[in-house]
N, C-alpha and C positions, 0 to 999 in steps of 0.2 A: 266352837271358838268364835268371840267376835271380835272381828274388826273392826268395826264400824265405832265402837265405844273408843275402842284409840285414836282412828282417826280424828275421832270430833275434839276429843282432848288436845292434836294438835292444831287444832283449826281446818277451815277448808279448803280442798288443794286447790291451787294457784297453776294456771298452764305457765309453762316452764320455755323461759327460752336458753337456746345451747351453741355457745359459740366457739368454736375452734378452726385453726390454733392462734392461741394469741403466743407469739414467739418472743422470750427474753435472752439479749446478747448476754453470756456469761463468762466474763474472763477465765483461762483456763480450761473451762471446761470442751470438749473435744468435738459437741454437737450446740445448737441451740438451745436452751429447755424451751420448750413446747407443753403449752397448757390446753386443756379445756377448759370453759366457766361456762356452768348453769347454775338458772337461777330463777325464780317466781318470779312472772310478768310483771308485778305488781306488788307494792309494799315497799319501807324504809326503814333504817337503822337495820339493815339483815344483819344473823352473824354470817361466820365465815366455817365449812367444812375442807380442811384441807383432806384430801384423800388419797393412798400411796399404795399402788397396784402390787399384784403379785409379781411369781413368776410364772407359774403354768407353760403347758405344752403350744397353749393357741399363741396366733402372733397379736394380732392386735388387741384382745382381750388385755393382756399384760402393756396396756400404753391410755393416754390419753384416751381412747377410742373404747374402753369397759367399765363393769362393773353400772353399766345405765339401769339396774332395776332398782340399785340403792338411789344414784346418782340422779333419777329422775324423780322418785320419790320425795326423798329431801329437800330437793330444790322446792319440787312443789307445795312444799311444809315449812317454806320460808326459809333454809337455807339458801347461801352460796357456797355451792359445790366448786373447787377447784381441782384439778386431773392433771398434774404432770405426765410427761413421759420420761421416765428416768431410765438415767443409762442400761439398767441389767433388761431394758426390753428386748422381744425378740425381732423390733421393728429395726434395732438400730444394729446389731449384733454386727455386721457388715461392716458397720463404721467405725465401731470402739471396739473390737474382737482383741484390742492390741493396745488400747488406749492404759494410764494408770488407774489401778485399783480394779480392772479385770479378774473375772467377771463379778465379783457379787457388788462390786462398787457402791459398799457399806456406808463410807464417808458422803460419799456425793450422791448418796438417795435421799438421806439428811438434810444434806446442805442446801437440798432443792427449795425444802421448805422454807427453810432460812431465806435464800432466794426470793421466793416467792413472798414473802413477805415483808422484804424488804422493798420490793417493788408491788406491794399491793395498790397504790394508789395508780402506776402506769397502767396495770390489769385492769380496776376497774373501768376508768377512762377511755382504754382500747376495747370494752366490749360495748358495744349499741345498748342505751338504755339502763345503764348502769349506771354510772356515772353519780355519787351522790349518794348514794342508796343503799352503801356497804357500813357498818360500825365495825372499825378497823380494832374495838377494843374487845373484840365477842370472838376470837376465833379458840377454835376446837377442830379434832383431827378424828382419823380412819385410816387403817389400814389392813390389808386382806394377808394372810401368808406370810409371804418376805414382807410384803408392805405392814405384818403388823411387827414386825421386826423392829421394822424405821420407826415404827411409833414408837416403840419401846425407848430406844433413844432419845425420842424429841421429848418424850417425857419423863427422864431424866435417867435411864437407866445406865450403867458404867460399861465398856468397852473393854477389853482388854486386847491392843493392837498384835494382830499375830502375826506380823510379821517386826515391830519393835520391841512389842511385851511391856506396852505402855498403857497406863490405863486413861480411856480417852472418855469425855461426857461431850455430847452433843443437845444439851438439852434446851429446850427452846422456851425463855419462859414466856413468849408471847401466847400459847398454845395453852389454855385454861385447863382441857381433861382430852382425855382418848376415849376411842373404842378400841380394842384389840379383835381381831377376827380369826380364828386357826391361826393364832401366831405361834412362832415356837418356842417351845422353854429352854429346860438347863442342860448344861454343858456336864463336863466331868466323866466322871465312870459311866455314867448312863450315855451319854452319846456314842455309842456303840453300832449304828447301822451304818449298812455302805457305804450310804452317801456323807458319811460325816469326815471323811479323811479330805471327800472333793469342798467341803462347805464347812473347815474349820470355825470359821466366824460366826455359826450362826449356835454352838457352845461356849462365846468368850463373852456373853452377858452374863450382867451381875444386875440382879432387880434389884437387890435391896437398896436399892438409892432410885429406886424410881416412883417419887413422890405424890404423881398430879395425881388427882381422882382418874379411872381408868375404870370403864368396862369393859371384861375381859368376856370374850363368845367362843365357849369351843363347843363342838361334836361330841356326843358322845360313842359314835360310831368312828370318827376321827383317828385312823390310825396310822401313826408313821413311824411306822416299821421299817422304814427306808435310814430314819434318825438315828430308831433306839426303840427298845425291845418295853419301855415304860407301859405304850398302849395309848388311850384317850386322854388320859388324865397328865398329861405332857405338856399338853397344850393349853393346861389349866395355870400353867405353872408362872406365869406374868402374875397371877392374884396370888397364888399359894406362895409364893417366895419375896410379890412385893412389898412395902406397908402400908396401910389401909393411908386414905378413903380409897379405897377398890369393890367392885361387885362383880361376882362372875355369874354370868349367863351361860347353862348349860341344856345345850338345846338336844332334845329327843331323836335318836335316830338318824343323827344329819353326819355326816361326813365332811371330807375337806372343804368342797364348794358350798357347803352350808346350804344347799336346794338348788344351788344357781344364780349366786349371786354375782360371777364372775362374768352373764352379760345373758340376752334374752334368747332361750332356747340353746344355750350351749349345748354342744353335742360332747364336750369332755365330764359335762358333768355327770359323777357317777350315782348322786340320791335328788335326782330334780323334784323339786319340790315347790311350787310356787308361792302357794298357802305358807309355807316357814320363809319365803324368804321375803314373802309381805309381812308378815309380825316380825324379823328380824328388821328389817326396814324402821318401821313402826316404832321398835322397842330401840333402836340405836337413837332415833330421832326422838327419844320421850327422852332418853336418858340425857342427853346431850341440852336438850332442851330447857331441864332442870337443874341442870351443871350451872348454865348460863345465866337460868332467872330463879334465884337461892329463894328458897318457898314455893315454887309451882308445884303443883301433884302433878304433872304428869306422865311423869316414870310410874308413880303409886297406881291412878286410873291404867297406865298400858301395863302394869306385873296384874293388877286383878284383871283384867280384860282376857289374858294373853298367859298366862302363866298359873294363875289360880280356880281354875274354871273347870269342869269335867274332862276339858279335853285338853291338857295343856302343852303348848308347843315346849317347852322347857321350864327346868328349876332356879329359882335364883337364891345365891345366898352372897352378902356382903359383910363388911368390918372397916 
């Protein structure tokens, strides 16, 4: 496999500066939202990666504070990385264990982004060396698990409120396209595992109003059995169910943490893999990159690089 052909396709990496927390006062809301930004030393008109953590077992992983193998990469490949800490962390658990919309606090992992967005320019400003250097018109999203959940929403997917039976759109059109990462699909007859009685919400999406371009990342080892008895191709179901531009990336052999992308040397991950989760890297950053500047190849250079080759990390297919 090489990497080195993608990397070059995205330029070359840039040392990365990381600052946190830059803290926004949020009416309502029950904590501060608290951000990360990283971002290449160097360079102007950046876009913007907003990025929406899972939940997992670790504590700070699931906050501002993970997810740095993607997070360090991108920055260095001329994004701005942005990290909330959203309510369902396990950092805050303590403080909102009682707060509204406990716990998967659907609405307000959303709204974060909104949030954040709305105050991009104080963000910028508040980080050293920024200041200037952001194209507030370039932003594009990421989210891991539950975090690719939020993205589902922010890219337009429908809600149905379970506790009104309301159907809700959160969709953000500031937000150009996603990535999705092991996020979850459909609801209905198949949401049949344990966990699905504790996590109603995460079967009252309705893709098919989820419009933006979207690549979709599942595992094909990927199984949550914990959901519903589907298997890998579950997790597939943000592309299989929503309407195209979509591409799905289905990666060989990887499981939920996709190699370990949920922070460096994690000891929860159960297929670490470093090699896939630098061409996961790689391949979210080509794709995103292409979204952005309509005619780049280089999604096209990182699928041959990465995908097409004797040894390929995963298959892609889009519509």
């Amino acid at each position: 496999m090489s990497t080195a052909i993608t990397a070059d396709a995205l330029g070359t990496a840039a040392p990365v500066l990381s600052f946190s927390p830059v803290v926004l006062s949020v009416p309502g809301r029950p904590v501060d939202l608290r951000v990360r930004v990283s971002a290449p030393a160097t360079g102007t008109g950046l876009p913007v990666i907003l990025f929406s953590h899972g939940h997992g077992p670790s504590n700070n992983l699931s906050s501002l504070n993970g997810y740095a193998p993607l997070a360090d990469f991108w920055a260095a490949h001329g994004f701005v990385v942005v990290q909330p800490t959203h309510l369902t962390s396990s950092t805050l658990t303590h403080l909102v264990a009682d707060a509204p919309g406990a716990p998967d606090f659907w609405r307000s992992r959303a709204e974060d982004m909104t949030h954040i967005l709305d105050r991009l320019d104080v963000i910028e400003n508040g980080v050293p060396q920024l200041a200037g250097r952001i194209d507030h018109n370039k932003v594009v999203l990421a989210g891991h698990s539950l975090g690719g959940f939020t993205a589902a929403l922010l890219l337009g997917a429908g809600l149905t409120d379970p506790d009104t039976g309301d159907l809700v759109h959160l969709v953000e059109p500031r937000i150009k396209a996603g990535v999705l990462l092991a996020a979850p699909g459909r609801g209905g007859d198949v949401l049949n595992g344990p966990m699905a009685e504790q996590w109603p919400i995460i079967g009252a999406v309705d893709f098919s109003t989820m419009t933006a371009p979207a690549l979709v990342v599942a595992g094909d080892k990927d199984d949550p059995r914990h959901f519903t008895d589907m298997g890998p191709d579950w997790h597939a179901d943000p592309y299989t169910l929503a309407p195209g531009p979509k591409t799905l990336l289905t990666l060989f052999d990887a499981e939920h943490g996709l190699g370990g992308i949920a922070g460096y040397d994690a000891a929860e991950t159960t297929d670490e893999n470093p090699e896939r989760v630098a061409a996961l890297a790689q391949l979210a950053a080509a794709y995103l990159h292409t979204q952005l500047q309509p005619g780049a190849s280089t999604w096209e250079i990182a699928c041959e690089a990465l995908t097409a080759g004797p040894d390929p990390i995963g298959r892609v297919e889009s519509k």
